[in-house]
C-alpha positions, -999 to +999 in steps of 0.1 A: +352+654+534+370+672+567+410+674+559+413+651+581+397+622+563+418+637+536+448+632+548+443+597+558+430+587+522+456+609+505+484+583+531+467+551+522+469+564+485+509+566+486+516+537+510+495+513+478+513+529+457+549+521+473+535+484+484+528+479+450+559+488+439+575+468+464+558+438+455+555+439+418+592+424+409+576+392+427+540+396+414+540+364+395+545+346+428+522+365+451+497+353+427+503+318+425+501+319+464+470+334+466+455+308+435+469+278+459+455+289+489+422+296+473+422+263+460+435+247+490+413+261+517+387+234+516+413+212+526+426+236+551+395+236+567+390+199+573+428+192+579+430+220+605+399+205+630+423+175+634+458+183+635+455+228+641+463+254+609+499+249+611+506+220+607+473+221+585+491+247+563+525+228+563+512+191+553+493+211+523+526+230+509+546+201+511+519+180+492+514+208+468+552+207+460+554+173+456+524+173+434+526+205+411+562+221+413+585+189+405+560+180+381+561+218+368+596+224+365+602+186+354+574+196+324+589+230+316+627+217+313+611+193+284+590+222+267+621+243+273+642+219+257+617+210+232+617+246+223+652+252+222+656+222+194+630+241+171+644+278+174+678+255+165+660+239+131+640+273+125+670+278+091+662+240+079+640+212+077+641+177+070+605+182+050+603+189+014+569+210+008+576+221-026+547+204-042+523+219-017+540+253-026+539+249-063+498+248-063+497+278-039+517+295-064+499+281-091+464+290-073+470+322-061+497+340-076+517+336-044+555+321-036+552+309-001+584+292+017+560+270+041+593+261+064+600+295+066+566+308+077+558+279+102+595+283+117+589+322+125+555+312+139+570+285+163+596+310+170+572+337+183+552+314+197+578+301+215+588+339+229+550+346+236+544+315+255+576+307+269+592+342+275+592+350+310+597+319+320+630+320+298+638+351+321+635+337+352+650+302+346+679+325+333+681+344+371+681+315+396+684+340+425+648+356+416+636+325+413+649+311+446+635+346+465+600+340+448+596+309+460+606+315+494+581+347+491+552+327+476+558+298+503+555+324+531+530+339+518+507+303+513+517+293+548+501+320+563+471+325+540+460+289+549+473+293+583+451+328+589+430+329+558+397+330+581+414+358+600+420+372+569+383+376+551+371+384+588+389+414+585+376+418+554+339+421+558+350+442+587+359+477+563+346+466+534+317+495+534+286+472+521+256+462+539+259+422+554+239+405+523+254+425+494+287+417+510+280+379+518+263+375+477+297+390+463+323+368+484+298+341+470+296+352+434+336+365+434+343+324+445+318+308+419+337+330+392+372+318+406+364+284+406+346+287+373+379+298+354+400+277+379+383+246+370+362+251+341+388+263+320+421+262+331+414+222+341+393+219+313+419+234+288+450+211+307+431+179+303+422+186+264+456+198+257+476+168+271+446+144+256+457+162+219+492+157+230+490+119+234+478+117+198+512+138+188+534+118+207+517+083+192+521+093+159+555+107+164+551+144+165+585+155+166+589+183+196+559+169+207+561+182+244+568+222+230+535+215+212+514+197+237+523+230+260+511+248+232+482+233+228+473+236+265+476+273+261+456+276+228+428+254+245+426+282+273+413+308+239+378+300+229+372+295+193+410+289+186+415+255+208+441+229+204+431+223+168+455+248+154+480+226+165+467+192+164+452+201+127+488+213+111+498+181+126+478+156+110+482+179+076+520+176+087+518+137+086+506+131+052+531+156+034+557+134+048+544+102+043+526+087+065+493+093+059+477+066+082+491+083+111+476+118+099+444+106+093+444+090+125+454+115+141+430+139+126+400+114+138+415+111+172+413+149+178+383+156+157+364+129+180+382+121+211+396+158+216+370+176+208+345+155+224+367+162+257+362+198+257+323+194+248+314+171+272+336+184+303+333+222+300+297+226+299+291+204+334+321+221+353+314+256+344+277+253+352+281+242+385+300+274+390+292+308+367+286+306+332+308+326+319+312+342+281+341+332+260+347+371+252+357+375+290+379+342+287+400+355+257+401+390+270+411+380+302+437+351+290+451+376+264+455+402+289+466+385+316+492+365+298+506+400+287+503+419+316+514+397+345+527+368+324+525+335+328+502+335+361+480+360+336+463+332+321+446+324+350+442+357+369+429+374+339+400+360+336+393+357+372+401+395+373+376+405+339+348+376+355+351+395+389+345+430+378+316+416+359+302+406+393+305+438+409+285+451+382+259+428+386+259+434+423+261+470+422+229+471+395+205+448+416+211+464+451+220+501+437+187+517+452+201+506+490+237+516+482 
């Protein structure tokens, strides 16, 4: 390498590094715009043959904010709400558990204030799941600014996205094929997560959250939210909320509605997430539920909310480039 070709990777090197910086206040959005117009661009394309990419691009953000962000914000002001009532009965509760507390004790040796403990849970579940959104609902100016960036930002990624991934395969330094089987195996992997989990984990999260509101759940929205995050974990799923729930029921007396409730997710839930993830994520990648929970985990703690889905888009992708890189490394 000549000095000069240092030079010019040492400048690229600090202008990432000050992009990056610039950006990263208003990452959370720049991500969202980038998810929607990867999930919009077949609809760009056959929009844009018949009335051009602008007005293409413009017809799709105005139906996307009609049909995700007033349904969004409408859905976080009741979990938001939801939540606030339960940090607010966190000292109290209107159930008595002390016979369920006296056999702990008398099983295992153990005093266990039941309220208490599931209270401090909800709590930190509550800060966990609901956190940053907490902070920016609390700063309507960032919010505002976001908006406006991630708009921008979707217009023009619909508007020039071909433009875009031309330039792309133009300096990305691998042969045509290798090139062409990684944009194919990078977009199975997005739509994989995109719509064999995330969708997956919405539809059997708000199926769950019927059976809470039907038999009277009480902050039955904060819960239902909940349960559409636990459904994006494998292994954990909506039953650690639904199951408390039924258990819930018959400690206060209604044991019909536990028990129906407990049928309801045991069958109608679970059958949900058995029979739609398998012929969604097929169609796509199959991916393995370590890279969804280490993905979703890390996400959601390094980028927040908009982690759950670019995690394990980001953990899925480098997997591809390994794959890539092993079959064609002899002509790399």
């Amino acid at each position: 390498m000549n000095i000069r070709k240092g030079f010019l990777l040492l400048l690229i090197g600090i202008l990432s590094l000050l992009s990056y910086w610039l950006i990263e206040p208003f990452m959370q959005y720049f991500l969202m715009a980038g998810l929607l117009a990867f999930v919009l661009s077949p609809l760009q394309k056959r929009l844009e043959s018949r009335v051009g990419a602008g007005i293409a691009a413009f017809l799709l953000i105005l139906g996307s904010f009609v049909t995700l962000v007033v349904p969004f914000v409408v859905i976080a002001a009741l979990v938001a709400d939801d939540a606030a009532e339960l940090a607010q009965q966190a000292g109290g509760a209107d159930v008595e558990f002390g016979g369920i507390e006296g056999l702990i004790a008398q099983y295992t040796g153990q005093q266990i204030d039941i309220v208490e403990q599931a209270s401090s849970y909800a709590q930190d579940a509550a800060e966990v799941a609901l956190g940053s959104a907490a902070g920016v609902l609390g700063a309507a100016t960032d919010v505002v600014i976001g908006l406006a960036i991630a708009v921008f930002i979707l217009f023009f990624l619909l508007k020039d996205g071909d433009s875009l991934v031309a330039w792309l395969n133009t300096i990305i330094p691998l042969p045509e094929d290798v090139r062409s089987e990684l944009m194919d195996r990078l977009g199975d992997i997005t739509w994989a997560v995109l719509l064999g989990h995330v969708l997956v984990a919405f539809v059997q999260g708000a199926v769950a959250g019927i059976g809470l509101f039907v038999t009277g759940i009480p902050n039955a929205a904060f819960w239902t939210f909940m349960m559409i995050i636990l459904a994006l974990l494998p292994v954990i799923g909506a039953f650690i909320i639904w199951g408390p729930a039924a258990i819930y029921l018959v400690a206060t007396g209604e044991p019909l509605f536990g028990v129906a409730l407990f049928v309801y997710g045991a069958v109608v839930v679970s059958v949900t997430d058995e029979f739609l993830r398998p012929v969604i994520v097929d169609r796509y990648a199959s991916m393995n539920p370590s890279v969804i929970l280490v993905g979703v985990v890390g996400g959601l703690y390094l980028v927040g909310f908009m982690g759950l889905f670019i995690g394990p888009v980001i953990v899925g992708a480098l997997k591809a480039v390994l794959e890539v890189f092993d079959e064609h490394y002899d002509r790399l």
